[in-house]
N, C-alpha and C positions, 0 to 999 in steps of 0.2 A: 573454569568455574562459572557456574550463571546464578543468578538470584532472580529472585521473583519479585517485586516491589511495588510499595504502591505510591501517589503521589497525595500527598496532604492536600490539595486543592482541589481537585479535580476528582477524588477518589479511583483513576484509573489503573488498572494494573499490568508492569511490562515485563518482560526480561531486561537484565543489564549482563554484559558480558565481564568478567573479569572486576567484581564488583572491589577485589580487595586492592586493585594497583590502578582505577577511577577515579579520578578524583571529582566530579560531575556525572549526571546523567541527567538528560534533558526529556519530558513526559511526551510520549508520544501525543499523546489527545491534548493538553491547555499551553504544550510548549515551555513551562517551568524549567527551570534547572536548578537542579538539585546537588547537593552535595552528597556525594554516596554514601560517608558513611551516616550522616542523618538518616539516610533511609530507610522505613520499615521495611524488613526482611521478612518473609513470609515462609521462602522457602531456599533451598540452597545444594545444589548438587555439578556434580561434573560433568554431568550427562544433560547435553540442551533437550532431548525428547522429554525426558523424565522433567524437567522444569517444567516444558511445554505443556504437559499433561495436568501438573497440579496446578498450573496458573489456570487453566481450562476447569480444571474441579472447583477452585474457589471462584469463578465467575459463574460459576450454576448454582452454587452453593450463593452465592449474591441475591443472584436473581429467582433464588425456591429454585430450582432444576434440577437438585441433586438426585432425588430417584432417577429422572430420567439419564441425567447424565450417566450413570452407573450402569445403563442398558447401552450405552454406546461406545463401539469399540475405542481402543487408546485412539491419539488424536494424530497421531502418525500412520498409523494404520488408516484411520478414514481419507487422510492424506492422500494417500495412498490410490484406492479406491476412487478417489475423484480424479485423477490421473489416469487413471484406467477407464474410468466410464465416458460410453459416448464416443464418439469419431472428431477427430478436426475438424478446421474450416476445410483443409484443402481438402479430404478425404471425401465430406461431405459436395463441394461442389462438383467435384471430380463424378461424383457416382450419381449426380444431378444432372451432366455431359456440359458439365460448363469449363473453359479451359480458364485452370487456377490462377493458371502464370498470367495469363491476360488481364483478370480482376485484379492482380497485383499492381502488374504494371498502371492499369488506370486508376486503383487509389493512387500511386506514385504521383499521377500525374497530376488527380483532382486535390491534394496534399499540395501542391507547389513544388513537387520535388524532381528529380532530376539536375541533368547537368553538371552534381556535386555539389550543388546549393541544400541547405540542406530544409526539410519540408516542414509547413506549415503545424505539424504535431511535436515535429525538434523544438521548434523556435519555441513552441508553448509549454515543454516538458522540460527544456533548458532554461526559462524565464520564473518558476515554480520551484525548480532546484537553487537557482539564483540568486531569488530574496530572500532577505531576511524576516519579513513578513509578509508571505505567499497569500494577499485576499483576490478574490475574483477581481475587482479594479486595479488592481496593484498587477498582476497579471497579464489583463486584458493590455494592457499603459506600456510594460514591457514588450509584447508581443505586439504592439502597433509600431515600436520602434523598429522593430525588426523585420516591416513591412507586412504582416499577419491583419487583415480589417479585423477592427472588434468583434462583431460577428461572431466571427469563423471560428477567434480566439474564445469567446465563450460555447461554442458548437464544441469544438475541440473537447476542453474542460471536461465540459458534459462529457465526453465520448468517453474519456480516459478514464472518468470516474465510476462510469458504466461497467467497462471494462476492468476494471479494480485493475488496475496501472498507479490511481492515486487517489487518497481520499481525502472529503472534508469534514471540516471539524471545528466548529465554532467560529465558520466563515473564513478559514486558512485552508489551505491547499499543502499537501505531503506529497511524494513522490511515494512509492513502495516498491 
């Protein structure tokens, strides 16, 4: 079972898994925790697409978007779609005559990594999972422990968040 919920605080809206045997759920975006069943229930089905889809209609329906939303295929389907569009990195360098394996291996190595040590994106993606209160100083403070220059560790951040690896959000850091 999934529900669709929103958070008193913050007004953001998520899925919860197995809303009825939960006894919490914690908001993605402000970090609250919530007790489940206080929680406004919006919507409620077995199926996580069919959640996914109307938690997706009522944030266009939020933001005015509802026409448009309604011109755009289900939201697994454009999933979908975007999986499909475009070439990888490796495809892409490959057919540029650049050898992949060798770009790898030298981020490996400009990372810190090798030897079984493990690289300079570990240290900073493992110290982000680790707190209990992920801010970029909180972060960077970990990741100096663990031999990461501040820097790097803030470059890092940045990188991952580019990359949607992890997001922030009222100056906290998430994993995804």
């Amino acid at each position: 079972m999934y529900a669709v919920v929103g958070c008193n605080e913050c007004a953001n809206m998520w899925l919860v898994t197995d809303p009825e045997t939960s006894e919490t759920a914690k908001c993605s975006r402000c970090g609250k925790t919530h007790r489940t069943a206080k929680l406004k229930r919006f919507f409620e089905s077995e199926e996580r697409a069919a959640a996914r889809q109307v938690r997706s209609a009522l944030l266009a329906k939020k933001r005015g978007d509802s026409a448009a939303f309604a011109e755009v295929d289900h939201v697994a389907d454009l999933e979908a779609a975007v999986e499909d569009a475009g070439i990888d990195d490796r495809e892409y360098l490959e057919s540029s005559g650049i050898d992949a394996d060798a770009v790898d291996e030298a981020a490996s190595r400009a990372e810190g990594g090798g030897g079984g040590s493990r690289s300079r994106t570990e240290v900073v993606r493992d110290a982000v999972d680790a707190l209990d209160d992920p801010t970029e100083a909180a972060v960077v403070d970990r990741a100096a422990a663990d031999g990461v220059p501040a820097d790097a560790a803030r470059e890092i951040l940045t990188r991952l968040a580019h990359r949607g690896e992890l997001t922030e959000s009222n100056g906290r850091y998430r994993l995804l």
